[in-house]
C-alpha positions in Angstrom: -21.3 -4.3 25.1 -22.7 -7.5 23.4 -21.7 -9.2 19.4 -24.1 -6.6 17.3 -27.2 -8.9 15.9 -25.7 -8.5 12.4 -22.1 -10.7 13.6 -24.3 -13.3 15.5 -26.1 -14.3 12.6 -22.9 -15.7 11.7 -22.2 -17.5 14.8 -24.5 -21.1 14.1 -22.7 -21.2 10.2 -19.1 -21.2 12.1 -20.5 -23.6 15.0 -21.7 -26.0 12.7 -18.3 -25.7 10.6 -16.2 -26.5 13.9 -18.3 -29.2 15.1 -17.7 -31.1 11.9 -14.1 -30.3 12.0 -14.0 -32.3 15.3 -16.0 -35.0 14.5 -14.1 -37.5 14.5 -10.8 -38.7 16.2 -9.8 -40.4 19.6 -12.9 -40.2 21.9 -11.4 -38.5 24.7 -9.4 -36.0 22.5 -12.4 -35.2 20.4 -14.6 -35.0 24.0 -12.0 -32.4 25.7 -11.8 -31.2 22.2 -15.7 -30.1 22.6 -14.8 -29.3 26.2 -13.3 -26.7 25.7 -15.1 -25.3 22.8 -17.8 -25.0 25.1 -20.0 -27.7 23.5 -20.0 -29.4 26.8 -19.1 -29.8 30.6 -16.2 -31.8 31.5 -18.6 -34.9 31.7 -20.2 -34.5 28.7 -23.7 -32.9 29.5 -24.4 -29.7 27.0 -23.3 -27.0 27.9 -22.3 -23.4 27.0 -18.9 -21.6 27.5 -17.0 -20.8 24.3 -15.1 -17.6 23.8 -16.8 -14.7 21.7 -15.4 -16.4 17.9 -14.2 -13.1 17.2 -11.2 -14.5 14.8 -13.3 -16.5 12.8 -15.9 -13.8 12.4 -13.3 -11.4 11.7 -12.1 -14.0 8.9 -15.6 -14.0 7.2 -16.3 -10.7 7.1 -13.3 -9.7 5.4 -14.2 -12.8 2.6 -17.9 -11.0 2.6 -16.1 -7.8 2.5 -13.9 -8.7 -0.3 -16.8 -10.1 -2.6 -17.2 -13.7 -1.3 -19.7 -15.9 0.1 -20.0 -16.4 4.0 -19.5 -19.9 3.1 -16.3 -19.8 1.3 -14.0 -18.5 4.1 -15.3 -21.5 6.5 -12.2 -23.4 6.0 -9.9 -20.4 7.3 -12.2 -19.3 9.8 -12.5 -22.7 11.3 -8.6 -23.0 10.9 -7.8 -19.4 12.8 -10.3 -20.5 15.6 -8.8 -24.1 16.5 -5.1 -22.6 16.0 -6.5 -19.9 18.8 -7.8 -22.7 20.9 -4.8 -24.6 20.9 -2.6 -21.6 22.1 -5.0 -21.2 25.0 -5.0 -24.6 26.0 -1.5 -24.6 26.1 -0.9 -21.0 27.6 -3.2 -22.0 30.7 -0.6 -24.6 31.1 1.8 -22.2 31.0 0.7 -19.6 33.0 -1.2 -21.7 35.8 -4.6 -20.5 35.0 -6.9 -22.7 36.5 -10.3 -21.3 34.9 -11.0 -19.9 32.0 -14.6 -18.7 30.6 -15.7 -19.6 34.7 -14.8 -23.1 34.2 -11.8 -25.1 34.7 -8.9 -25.2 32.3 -8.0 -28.1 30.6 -4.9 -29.1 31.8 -6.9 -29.2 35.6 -9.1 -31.7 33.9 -7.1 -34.3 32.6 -3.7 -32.8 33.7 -0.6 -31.8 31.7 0.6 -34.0 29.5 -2.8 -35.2 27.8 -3.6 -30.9 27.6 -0.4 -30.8 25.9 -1.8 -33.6 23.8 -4.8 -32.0 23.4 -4.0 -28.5 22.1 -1.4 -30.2 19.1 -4.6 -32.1 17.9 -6.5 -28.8 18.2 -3.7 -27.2 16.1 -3.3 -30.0 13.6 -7.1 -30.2 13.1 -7.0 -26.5 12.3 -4.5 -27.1 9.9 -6.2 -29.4 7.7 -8.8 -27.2 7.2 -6.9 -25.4 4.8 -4.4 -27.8 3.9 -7.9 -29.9 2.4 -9.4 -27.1 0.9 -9.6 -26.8 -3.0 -10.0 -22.9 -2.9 -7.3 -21.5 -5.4 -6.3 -18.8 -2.0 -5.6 -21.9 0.4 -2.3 -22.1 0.0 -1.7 -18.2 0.4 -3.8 -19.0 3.6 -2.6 -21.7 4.9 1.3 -19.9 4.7 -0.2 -16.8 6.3 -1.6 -19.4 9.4 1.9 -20.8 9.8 3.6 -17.2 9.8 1.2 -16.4 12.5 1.5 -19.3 14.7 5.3 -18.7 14.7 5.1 -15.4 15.8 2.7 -16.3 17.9 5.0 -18.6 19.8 7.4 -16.3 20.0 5.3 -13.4 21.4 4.4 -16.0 24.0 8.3 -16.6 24.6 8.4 -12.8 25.0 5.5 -12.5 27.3 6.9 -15.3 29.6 10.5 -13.6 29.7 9.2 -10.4 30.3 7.9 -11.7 33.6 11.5 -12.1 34.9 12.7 -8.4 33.5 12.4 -5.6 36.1 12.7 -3.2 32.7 10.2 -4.3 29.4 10.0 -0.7 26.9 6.3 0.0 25.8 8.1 -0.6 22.1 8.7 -4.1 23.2 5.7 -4.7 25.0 4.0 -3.4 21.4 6.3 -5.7 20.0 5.1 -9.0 22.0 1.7 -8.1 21.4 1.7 -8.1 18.0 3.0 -11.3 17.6 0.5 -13.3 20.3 -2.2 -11.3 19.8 -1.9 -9.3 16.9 -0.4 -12.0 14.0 -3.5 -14.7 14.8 -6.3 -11.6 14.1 -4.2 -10.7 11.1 -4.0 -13.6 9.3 -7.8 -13.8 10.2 -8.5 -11.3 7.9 -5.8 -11.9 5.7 -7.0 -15.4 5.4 -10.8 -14.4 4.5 -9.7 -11.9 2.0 -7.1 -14.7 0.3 -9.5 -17.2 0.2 -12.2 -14.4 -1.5 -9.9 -14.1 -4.5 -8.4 -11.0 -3.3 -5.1 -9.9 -5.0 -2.5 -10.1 -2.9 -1.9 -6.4 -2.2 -5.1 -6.6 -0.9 -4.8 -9.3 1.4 -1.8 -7.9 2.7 -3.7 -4.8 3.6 -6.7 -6.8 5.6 -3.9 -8.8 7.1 -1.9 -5.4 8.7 -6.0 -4.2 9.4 -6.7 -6.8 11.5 -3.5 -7.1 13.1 -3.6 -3.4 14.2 -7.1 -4.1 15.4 -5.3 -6.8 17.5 -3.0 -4.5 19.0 -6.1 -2.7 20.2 -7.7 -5.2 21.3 -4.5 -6.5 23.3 -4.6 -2.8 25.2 -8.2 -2.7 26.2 -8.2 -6.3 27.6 -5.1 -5.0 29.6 -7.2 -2.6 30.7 -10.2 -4.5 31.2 -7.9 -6.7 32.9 -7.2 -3.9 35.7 -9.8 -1.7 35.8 -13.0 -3.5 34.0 -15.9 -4.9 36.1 -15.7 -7.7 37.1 -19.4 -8.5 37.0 -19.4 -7.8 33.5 -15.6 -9.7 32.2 -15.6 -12.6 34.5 -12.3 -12.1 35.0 -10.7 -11.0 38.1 -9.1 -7.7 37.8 -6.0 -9.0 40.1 -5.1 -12.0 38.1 -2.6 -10.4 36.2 -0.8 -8.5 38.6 -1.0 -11.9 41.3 1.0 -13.1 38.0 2.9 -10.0 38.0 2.6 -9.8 34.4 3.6 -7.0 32.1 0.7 -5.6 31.1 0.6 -1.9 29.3 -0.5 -0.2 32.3 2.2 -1.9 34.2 5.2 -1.3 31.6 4.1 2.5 31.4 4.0 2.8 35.4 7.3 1.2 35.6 8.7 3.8 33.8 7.3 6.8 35.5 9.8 8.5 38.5 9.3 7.6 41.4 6.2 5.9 41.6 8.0 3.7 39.0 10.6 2.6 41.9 8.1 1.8 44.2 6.2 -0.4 42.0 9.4 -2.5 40.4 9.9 -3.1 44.5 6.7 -4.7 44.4 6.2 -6.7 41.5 10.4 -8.2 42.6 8.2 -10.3 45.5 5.6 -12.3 45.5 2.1 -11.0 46.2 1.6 -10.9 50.0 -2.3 -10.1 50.5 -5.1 -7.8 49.0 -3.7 -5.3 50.0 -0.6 -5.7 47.6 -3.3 -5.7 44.8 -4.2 -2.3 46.0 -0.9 -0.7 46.4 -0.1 -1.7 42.8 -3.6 -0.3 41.7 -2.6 2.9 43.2 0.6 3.3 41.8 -0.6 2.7 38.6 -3.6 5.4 39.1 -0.8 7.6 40.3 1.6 7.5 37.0 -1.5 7.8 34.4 -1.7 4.4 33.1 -5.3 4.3 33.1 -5.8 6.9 31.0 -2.4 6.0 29.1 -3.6 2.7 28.2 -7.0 3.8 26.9 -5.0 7.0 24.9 -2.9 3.8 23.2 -6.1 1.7 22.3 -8.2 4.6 20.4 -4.3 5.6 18.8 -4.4 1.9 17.7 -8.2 1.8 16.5 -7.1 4.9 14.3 -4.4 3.3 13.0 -6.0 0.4 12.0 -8.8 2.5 10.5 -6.5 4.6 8.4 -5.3 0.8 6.8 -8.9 -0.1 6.4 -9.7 3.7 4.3 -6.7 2.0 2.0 -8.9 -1.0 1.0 -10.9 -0.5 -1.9 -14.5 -1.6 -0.7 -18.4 -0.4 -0.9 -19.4 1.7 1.4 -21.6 -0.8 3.5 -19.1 -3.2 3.4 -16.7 -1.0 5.0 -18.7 0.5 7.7 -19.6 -3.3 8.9 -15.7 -4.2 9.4 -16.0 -0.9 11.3 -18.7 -1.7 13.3 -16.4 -5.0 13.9 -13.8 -2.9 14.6 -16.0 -0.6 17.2 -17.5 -3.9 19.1 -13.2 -5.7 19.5 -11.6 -2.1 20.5 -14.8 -0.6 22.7 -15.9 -3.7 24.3 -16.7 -4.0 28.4 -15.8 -7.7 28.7 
């Protein structure tokens, strides 16, 4: 499932935006800066391999949404997407991920020090986008992006922890999720909607929107992440549990009797061969998560449809944040 035509006429407004925003700085931070915005290859030749820019989308069609030109939410959306850049450069770090869009992370480029380097001038450059801009909603903005990068350090805290629990509840999986996932998409469209001229009831209620649409979108990459096609994510469908990472399917199995028991035995050692990967895969088929996890996403789509039926819009406008909504929750990569 590919970005409907009507989002990627948006994409070359929010390009332009973030290749001004990195202009200028230290050459080789501003180099890996366009490195790993997927402006070009690690030695500088033109290339393609950004991420899908669903954040700063989602940021601009809530301003649209809200009454506003595309134009006047470039600040924010240029601000969510950098802040979402530098958590990935610095979560590959953290979580040894040596590739990321099919080309080496950053930090197995020019190592881990300078990647820490690099993601705080990511961060700081998103920053100043709002922290420049004249809008009277910056400032509103610009508090909702700091609320949202704190809870999205702590969700990562959370994530990393759970790693080393043998018991994580699906309430505090949820939990995790909706700080590192959830709070960034949030204050996406919180952001847009504040820097529209949106009262701030309102922005509250695009902020909780789009961070239940997070939550959604959390649980189908979890289970894209075990279950998608390869062919069509890019991602292998073992990396997590090689990580033996708490995903949704995994927190749900591990709470199922006895297939449960089996599969905390597993993920207390290291994985062995392939064939671990498949005896996790089957203990997960054999609890329900699959169909679990998907039962959790469309719950969370409907939740964070109910929260957009509260925002007083047109008609039109609405059913294109839902069509936003179908392409983040109902995507195959």
């Amino acid at each position: 499932m590919s970005l409907p035509a009507e989002f990627q006429a948006r994409l070359p407004l929010i390009e332009a935006a973030l290749r001004n925003a990195v202009a200028e700085g230290p050459e080789p931070l501003v180099q890996m800066a366009r490195y790993v915005l997927g402006w070009e290859d690690a030695a500088g030749r033109p290339s393609s391999g950004g991420g899908k820019r669903l954040r700063p989308l989602l940021c601009i069609e809530a301003a649209v949404a809200a009454g506003a030109d595309p134009s006047q939410a470039l600040s924010g959306a240029t601000a969510v997407e950098l802040v979402h850049n530098f958590s990935l450069v610095h979560d590959d770090i953290q979580d040894r991920d040596a590739l990321r869009h099919g080309r080496p992370t950053a930090w197995r480029i020019v190592g881990e020090p300078q990647a820490i380097n690099l993601g705080n001038f990511l961060y700081t450059r998103g920053l100043r986008q709002l922290a420049e801009s004249r809008l009277p909603g910056a400032p509103l903005a610009l508090a909702m992006l700091f609320e949202a990068v704190e809870r999205m350090v702590a969700g990562q805290w959370a994530d990393i922890a759970f790693e080393d629990s043998d018991d994580v509840s699906e309430q505090e999986y949820l939990a995790m999720v909706a700080g590192k996932t959830g709070a960034l998409l949030g204050a996406a469209a919180g952001i847009g909607a504040a820097l529209a001229g949106a009262s701030r009831e309102t922005v509250d209620l695009f902020r909780r929107w789009g961070e239940r649409l997070g939550l959604a979108f959390q649980v189908q990459d979890d289970y894209l992440g075990t279950w998608g096609d390869v062919a069509a994510t890019g991602k292998s469908t073992s990396g997590d549990i090689a990580r033996r990472k708490k995903t949704l399917p995994v927190v749900f199995a591990l709470a199922a009797k006895p297939a449960g028991d089996a599969l905390r035995e597993l993920y207390r050692g290291a994985p062995q061969s392939d064939d671990d990967t498949a005896s996790v895969l089957r203990l997960l088929e054999e609890t329900g998560a699959r169909e679990h996890t998907r039962d959790v996403a469309r719950r969370l789509s409907a939740e964070a449809d109910a929260l957009l039926a509260q925002i007083s819009l047109a008609p039109n406008a609405r059913e294109r944040l839902r069509a936003f909504a179908r392409f983040v929750t109902e995507r195959d990569r």
